[in-house]
C-alpha positions in Angstrom: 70.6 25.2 22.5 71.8 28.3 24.4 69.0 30.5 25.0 65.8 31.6 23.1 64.3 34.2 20.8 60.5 35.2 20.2 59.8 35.9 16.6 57.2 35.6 13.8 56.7 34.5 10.6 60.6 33.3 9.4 62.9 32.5 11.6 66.8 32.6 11.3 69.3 30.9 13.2 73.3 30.5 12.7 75.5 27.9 14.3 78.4 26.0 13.5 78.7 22.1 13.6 81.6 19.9 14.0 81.7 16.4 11.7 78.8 14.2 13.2 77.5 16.6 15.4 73.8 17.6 15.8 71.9 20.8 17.2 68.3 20.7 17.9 66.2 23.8 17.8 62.9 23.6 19.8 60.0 25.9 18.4 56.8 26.5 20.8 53.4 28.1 19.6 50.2 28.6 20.1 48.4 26.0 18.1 45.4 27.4 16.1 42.2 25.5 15.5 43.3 24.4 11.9 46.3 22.6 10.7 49.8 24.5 10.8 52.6 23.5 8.1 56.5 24.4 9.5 59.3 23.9 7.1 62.7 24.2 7.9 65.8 24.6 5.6 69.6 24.4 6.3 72.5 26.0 4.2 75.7 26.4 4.9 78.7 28.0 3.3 80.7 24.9 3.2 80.2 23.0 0.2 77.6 19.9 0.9 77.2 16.8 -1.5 74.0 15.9 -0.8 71.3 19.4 -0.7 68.9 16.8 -1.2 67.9 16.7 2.2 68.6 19.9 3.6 65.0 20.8 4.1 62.2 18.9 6.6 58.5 19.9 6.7 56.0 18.7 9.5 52.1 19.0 9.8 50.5 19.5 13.0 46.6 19.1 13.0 45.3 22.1 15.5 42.4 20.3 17.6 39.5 22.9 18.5 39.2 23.0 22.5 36.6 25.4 23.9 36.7 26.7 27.5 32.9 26.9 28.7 32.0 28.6 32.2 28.1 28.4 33.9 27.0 31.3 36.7 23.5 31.2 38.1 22.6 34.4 39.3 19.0 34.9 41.3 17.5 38.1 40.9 16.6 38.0 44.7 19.7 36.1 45.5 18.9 36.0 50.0 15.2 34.2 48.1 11.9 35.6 49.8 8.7 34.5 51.4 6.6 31.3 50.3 4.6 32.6 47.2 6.4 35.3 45.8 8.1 34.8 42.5 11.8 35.1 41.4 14.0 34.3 38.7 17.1 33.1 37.8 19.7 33.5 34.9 21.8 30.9 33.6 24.7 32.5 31.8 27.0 30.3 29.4 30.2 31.6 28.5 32.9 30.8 26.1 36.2 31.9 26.7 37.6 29.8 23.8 39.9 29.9 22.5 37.5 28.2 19.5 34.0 28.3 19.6 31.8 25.3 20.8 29.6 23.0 19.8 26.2 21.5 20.5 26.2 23.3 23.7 23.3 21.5 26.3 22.3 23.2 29.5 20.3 21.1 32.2 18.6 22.0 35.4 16.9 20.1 37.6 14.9 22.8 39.7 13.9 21.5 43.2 10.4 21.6 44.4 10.2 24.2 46.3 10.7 26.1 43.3 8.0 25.7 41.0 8.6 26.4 37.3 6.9 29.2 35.9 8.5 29.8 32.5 11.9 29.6 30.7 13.2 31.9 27.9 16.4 31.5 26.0 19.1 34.2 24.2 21.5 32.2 22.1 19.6 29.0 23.8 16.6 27.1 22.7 14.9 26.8 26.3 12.3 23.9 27.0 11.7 22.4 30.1 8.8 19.8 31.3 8.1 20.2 35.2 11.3 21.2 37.0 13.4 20.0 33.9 14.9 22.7 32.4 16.9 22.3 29.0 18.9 24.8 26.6 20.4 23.9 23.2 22.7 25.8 20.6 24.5 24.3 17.8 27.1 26.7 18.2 28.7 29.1 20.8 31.3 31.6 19.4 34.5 32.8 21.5 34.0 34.9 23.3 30.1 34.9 23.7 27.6 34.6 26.0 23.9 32.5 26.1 21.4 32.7 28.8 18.4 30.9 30.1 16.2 32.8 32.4 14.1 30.9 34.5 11.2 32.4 36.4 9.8 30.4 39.3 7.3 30.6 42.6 8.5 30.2 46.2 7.0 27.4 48.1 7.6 26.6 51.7 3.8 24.6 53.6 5.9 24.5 56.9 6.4 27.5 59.7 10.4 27.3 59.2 12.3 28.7 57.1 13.4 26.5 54.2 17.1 26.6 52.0 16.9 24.4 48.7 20.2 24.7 46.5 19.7 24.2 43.1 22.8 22.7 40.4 23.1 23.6 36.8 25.6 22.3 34.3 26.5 23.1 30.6 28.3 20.5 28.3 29.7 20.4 24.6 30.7 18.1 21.9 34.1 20.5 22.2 36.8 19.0 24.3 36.8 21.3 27.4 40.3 22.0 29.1 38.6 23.4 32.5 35.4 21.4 32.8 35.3 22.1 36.6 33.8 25.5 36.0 30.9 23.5 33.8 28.6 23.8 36.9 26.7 26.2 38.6 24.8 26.0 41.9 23.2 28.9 44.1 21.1 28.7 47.5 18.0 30.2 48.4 15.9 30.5 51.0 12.1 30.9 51.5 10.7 32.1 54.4 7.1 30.8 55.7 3.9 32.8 54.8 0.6 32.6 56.0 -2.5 35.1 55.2 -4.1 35.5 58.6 -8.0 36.3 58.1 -9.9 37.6 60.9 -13.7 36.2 61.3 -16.3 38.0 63.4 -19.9 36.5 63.2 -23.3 37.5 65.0 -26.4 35.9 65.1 -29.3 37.8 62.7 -31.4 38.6 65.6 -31.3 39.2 69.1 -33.2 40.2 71.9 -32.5 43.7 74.2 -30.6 42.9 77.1 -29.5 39.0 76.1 -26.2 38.2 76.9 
């Protein structure tokens, strides 16, 4: 009691205690991802009977926690006209602070966006229709995996049509901010129609018929 320090490694701290009395010393850390081992030891100049139990150790087991983040970023992010293509990145992040494991990344791309193809980097990318899925065992801190998904615009109206699309990215690694675990991103696709222009005459005709 009566104040702090900041200090590494061993720390030294001098009092003086009256017949019965107690101090209490409260340490706080950063707790690593693997088990920490604190020992403390107290001496005095006074002569004590019993040095026996003058020192006290504690374990505490670090448990790995991994901070994952999703952005979906379109490469034509205001979308386009019906029939054009367009893709989008996924980006996974891991801000930590231990890396994470059996990351899984799921889409469920709306119709009007048509799957194309899906490529992974740090992902394994399948996807069957507008499922999209990405898998690594591992993601370190910090790092980044991406997805890229390349689809076609398709809008059979005369409006223009918005469709928003959600992504999300989970772990086996407990998460202390999972709301940043989603990603979702708007676009819209304007109508398109490929006017063709007909003429047609007859094969013969007689001078001066209407």
């Amino acid at each position: 009691t009566g104040g702090s320090i900041t200090a590494t490694g061993l720390i030294s701290l001098t009092t003086s205690l009256a017949p019965l009395g107690t101090v209490v010393y409260t340490i706080s850390f950063v707790v690593p991802a693997t088990q920490v081992f604190g020992t403390a030891t107290i001496t005095s100049t006074t002569a004590d009977p019993n040095a026996a139990n003058n020192t006290g150790t504690t374990t505490v087991a670090g448990s790995a926690t991994a901070d994952l983040t999703l952005a979906k970023i379109a490469s034509t992010p205001n979308g386009t006209g019906a029939g054009a293509t367009m893709s989008f990145a996924l980006v996974v992040g891991n801000n930590g602070p231990s890396a994470a494991s059996d990351i899984t990344v799921t889409d469920v791309v709306p119709a009007a966006f048509p799957v194309l193809s899906v490529s992974g980097a740090g992902l394994t990318a399948t996807f069957a229709g507008q499922h999209l899925h990405g898998a690594a065992a591992s993601l370190a801190s910090p790092a980044t995996a991406t997805l890229t998904i390349v689809v076609s615009l398709s809008n059979s109206t005369s409006a223009t049509l918005s469709a928003t699309n959600l992504a999300q990215v989970t772990s086996t690694t407990p998460d202390p901010t999972p709301g940043n675990n989603t990603a979702t991103i708007t676009i819209t696709i304007d109508p398109r129609a490929d006017l063709r222009a007909v003429i047609a005459f007859p094969a013969t005709a007689t001078v001066g018929q209407t």
